[in-house]
C-alpha positions in Angstrom: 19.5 140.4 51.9 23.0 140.2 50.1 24.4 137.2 50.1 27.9 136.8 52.9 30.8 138.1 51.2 32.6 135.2 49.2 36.4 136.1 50.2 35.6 137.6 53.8 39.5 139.0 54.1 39.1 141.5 51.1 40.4 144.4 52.2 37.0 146.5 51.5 34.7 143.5 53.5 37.7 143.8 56.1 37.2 147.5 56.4 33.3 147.4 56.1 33.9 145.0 59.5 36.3 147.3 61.1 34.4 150.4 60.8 31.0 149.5 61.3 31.1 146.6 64.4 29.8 148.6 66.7 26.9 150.0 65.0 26.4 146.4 64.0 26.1 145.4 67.9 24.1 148.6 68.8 21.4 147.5 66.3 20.6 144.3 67.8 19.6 146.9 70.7 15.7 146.3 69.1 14.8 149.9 67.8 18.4 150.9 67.2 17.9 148.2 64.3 15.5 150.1 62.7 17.7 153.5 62.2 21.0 151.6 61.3 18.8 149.9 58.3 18.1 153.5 57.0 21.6 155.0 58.2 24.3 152.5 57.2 22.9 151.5 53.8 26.5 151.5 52.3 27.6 149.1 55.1 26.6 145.2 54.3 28.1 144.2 57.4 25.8 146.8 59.4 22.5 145.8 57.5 23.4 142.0 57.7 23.4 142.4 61.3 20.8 145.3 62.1 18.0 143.0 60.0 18.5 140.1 62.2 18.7 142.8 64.9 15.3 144.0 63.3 13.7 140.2 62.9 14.2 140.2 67.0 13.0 142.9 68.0 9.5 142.4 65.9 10.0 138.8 67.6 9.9 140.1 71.1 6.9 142.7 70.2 4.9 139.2 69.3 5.9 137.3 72.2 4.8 140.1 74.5 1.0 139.1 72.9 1.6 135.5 73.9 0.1 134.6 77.2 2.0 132.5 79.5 5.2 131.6 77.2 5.7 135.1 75.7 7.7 135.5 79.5 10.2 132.7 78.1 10.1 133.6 74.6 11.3 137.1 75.2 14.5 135.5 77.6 15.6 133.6 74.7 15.6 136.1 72.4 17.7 138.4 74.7 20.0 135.5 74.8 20.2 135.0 70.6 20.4 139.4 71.0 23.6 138.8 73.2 25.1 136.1 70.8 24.1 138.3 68.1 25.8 141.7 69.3 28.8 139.8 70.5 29.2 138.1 67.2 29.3 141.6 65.5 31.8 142.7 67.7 34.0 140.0 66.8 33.2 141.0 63.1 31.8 137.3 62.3 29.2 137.2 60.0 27.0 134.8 62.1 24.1 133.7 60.6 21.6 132.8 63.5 19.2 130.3 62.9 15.7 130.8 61.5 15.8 134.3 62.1 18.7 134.7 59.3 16.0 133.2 56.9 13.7 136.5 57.8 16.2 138.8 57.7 17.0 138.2 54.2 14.1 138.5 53.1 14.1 142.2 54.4 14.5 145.1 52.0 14.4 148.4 52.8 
């Protein structure tokens, strides 16, 4: 994963934010993440936020295996997918935790 932008208010980053939020948000929207990491390949902001989206999604597959506490797990992580979307609507770069960790290590 690229590393966050080191001045966040250049104007490229700035317009990379502006024009790309919303597909940012729609690809924490589980398979959505998936066709944003093979459409918006130009967009860091998008990808930053579509492979977290991505990390989620394969998350909430593997908690559906999990007896008992895969009902739980999959609550929470449509919680951390509202904080997520919300966050790339705001155009924040938010980093959640562990799954950030994942996502970087994501290439595609």
């Amino acid at each position: 994963m690229e590393p966050l932008p080191t001045n966040p208010s250049s104007t490229n980053q700035n317009d990379d934010v502006q024009k790309n939020k919303v597909l940012a948000a729609i690809s924490y929207l589980y398979i959505a993440s998936l066709i944003i990491l093979l459409v918006k390949k130009d967009s860091p902001f998008a990808q930053f936020h579509a492979k977290q989206g991505f990390v989620l999604f394969i998350a909430s597959i593997v908690a559906g295996f999990v007896p008992l506490v895969g009902g739980l797990l999959n609550i929470i992580i449509f919680v951390v997918v509202l904080v997520g979307a919300i966050s790339a609507m705001k155009g924040k770069w938010y980093k959640i935790p562990l799954v950030e960790k994942v996502a970087e290590k994501i290439n595609f």
